[in-house]
VOZA-222575 format. One line per field, with one value per residue: residue number from 1; residue in one letter; chain; z, x, y of N, C-alpha, C in turn. Coordinates in pm, whole numbers. Layout:
BEGIN
nr NUM_... .
rest A_... .
kette A_... .
n_Z Z_... .
n_X X_... .
n_Y Y_... .
ca_Z Z_... .
ca_X X_... .
ca_Y Y_... .
c_Z Z_... .
c_X X_... .
c_Y Y_... .
This chain:
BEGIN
nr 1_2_3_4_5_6_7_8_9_10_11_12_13_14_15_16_17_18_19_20_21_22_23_24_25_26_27_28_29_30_31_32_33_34_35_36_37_38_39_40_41_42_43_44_45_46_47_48_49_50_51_52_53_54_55_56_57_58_59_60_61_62_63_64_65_66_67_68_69_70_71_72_73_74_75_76_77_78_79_80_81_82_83_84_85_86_87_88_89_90_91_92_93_94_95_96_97_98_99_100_101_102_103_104_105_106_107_108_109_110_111_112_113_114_115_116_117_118_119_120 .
rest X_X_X_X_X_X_X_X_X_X_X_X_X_X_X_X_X_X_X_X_X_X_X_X_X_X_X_X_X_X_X_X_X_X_X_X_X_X_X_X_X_X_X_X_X_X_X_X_X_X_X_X_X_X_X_X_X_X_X_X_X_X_X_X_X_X_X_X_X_X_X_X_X_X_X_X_X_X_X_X_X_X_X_X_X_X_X_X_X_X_X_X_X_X_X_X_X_X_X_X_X_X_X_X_X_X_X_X_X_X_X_X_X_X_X_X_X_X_X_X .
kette A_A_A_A_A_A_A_A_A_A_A_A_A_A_A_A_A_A_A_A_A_A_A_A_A_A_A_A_A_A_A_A_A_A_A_A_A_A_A_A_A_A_A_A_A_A_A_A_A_A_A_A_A_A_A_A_A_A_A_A_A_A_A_A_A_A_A_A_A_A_A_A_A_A_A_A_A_A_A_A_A_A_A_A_A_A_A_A_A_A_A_A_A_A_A_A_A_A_A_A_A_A_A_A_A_A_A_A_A_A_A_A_A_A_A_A_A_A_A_A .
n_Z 9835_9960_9994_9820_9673_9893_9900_9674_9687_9858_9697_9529_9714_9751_9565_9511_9659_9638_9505_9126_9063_9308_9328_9387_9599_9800_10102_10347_10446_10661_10819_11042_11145_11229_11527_11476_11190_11021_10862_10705_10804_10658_10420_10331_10288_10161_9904_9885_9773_9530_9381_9324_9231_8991_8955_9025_9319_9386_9648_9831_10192_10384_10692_10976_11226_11504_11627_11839_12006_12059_12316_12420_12715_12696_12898_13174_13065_13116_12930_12773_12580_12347_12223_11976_11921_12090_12225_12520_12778_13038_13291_13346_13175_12997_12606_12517_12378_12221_11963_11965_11809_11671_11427_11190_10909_10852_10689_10805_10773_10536_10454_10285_10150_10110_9794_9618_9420_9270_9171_8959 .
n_X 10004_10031_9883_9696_9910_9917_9696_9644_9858_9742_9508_9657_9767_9557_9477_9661_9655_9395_9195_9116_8829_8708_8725_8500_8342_8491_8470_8592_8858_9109_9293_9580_9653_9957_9916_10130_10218_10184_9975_9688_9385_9111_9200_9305_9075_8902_9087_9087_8845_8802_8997_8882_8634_8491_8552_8538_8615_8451_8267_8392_8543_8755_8857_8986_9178_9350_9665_9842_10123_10393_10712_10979_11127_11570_11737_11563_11388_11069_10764_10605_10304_10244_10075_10155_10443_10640_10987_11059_11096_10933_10966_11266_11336_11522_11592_11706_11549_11340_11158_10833_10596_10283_10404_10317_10158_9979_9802_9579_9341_9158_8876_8642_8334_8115_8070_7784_7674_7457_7454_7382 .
n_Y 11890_11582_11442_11326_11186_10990_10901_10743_10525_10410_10297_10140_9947_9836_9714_9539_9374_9274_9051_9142_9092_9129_9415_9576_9499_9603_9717_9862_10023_10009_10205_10334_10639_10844_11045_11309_11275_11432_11397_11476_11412_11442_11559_11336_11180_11291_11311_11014_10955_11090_10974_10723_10771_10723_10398_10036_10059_10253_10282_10201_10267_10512_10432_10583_10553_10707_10742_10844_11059_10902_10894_10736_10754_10766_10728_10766_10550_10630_10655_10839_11088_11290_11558_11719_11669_11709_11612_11589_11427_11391_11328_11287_11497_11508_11534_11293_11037_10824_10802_10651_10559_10758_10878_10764_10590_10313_10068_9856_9717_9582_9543_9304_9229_8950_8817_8854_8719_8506_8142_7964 .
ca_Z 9896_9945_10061_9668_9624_9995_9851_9530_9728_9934_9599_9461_9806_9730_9354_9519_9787_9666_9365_9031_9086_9414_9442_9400_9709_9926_10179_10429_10431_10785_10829_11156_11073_11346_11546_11419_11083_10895_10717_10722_10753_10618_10311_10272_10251_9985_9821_9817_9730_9406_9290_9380_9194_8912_8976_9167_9449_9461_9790_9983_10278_10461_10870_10993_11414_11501_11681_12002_11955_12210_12312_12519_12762_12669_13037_13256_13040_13093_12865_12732_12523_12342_12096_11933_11919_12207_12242_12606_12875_13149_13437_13382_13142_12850_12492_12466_12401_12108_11913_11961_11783_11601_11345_11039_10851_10828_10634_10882_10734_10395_10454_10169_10145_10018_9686_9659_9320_9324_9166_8892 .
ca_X 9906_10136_9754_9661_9934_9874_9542_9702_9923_9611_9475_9741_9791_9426_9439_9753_9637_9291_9139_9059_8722_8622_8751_8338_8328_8562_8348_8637_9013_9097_9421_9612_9749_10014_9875_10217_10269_10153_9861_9546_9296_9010_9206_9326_8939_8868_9158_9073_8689_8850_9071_8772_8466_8461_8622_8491_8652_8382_8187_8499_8527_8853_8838_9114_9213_9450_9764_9880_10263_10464_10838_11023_11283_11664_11768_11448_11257_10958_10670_10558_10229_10236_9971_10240_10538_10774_11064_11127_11051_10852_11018_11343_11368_11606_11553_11757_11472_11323_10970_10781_10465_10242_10428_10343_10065_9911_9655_9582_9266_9069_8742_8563_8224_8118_7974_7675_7673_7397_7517_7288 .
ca_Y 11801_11478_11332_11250_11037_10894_10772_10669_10437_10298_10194_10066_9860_9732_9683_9452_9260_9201_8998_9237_9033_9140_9555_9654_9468_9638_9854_9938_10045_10077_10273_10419_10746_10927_11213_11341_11228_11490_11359_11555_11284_11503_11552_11195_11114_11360_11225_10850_10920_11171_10855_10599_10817_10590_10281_9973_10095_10367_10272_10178_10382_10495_10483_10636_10554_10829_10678_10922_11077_10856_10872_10652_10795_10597_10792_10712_10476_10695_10672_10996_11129_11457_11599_11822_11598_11739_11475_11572_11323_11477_11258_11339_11665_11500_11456_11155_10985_10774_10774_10458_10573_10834_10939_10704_10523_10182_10016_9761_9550_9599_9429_9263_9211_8807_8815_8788_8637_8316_7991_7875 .
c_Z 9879_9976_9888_9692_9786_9956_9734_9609_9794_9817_9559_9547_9775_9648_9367_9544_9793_9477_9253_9072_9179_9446_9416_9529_9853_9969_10252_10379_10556_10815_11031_11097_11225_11380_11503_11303_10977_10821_10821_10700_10649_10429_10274_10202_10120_9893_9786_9763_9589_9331_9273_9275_9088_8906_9037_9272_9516_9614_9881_10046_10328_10618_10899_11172_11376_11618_11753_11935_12042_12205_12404_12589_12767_12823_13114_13240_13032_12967_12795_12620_12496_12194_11983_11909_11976_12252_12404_12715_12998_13279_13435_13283_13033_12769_12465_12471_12249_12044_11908_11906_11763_11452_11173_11021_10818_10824_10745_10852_10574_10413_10297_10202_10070_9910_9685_9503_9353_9199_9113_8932 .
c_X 9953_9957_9704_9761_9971_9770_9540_9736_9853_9579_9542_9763_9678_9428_9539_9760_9504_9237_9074_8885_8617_8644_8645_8307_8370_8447_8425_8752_9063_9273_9479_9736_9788_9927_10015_10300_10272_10064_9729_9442_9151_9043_9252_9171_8900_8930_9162_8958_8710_8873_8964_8624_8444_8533_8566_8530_8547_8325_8271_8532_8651_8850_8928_9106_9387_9520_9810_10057_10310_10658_10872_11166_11417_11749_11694_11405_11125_10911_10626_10456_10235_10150_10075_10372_10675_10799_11105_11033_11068_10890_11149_11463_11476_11553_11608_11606_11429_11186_10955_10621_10380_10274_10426_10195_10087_9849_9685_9421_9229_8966_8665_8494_8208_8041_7866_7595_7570_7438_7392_7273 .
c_Y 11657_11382_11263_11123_10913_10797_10709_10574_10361_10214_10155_9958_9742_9647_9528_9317_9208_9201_9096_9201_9102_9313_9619_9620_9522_9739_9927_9952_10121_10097_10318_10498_10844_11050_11346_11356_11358_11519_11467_11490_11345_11493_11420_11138_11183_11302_11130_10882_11011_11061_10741_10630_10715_10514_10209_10008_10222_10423_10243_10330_10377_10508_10456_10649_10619_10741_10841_10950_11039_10818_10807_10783_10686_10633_10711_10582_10499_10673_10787_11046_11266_11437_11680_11774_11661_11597_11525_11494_11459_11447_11340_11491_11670_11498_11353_11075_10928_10738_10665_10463_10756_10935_10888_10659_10405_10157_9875_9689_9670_9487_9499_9172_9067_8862_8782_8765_8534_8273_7992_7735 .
């Protein structure tokens, strides 16, 4: 289950890129994970909210936009979408062709919530 230390590496991204101060605050962790990659988003979520149960990070949520498997034709140029990750271009019937998308992961924001600390 390579998805644990997927959601290890989220928090550790967090723990990185955002103030010890504020990670009770985080609410989101918005990722795009390939329709090809691999990952099993279902279990990634189990897996961050396992590592997360006690920690400030508890209430952060992961929302996961699924990225499409797309190849370029280096023949045609064609475009090409497949759910299943067939490299052959549909125009003109090669695989010379080169992935331009779905097959990886990116945390692309971490929203944090303002404190809502009051100021004596």
């Amino acid at each position: 289950m390579h998805e644990l230390s997927l959601a290890q590496n989220i928090v550790d991204t967090i723990q990185h890129y955002v103030p010890q101060l504020d990670w009770e605050h985080v609410t989101a962790v918005r990722l795009k994970v390939g329709a090809c990659s691999g990952i099993m988003a279902d279990s990634l979520e189990f897996s961050f909210q396992v590592i997360t149960a006690h920690t400030p990070l508890r209430t952060a949520k992961l929302e996961i936009e699924t990225v499409p498997f797309r190849i370029q034709c280096l023949k045609c140029s064609n475009v090409n979408e497949s759910d299943i990750g067939d490299r052959t271009c549909t125009t003109c019937g090669t695989k010379d062709t080169k992935i331009i998308s779905g097959t990886d992961l990116h945390i692309t924001e971490i929203e944090v919530e303002e404190s809502k600390v009051q100021q004596p």
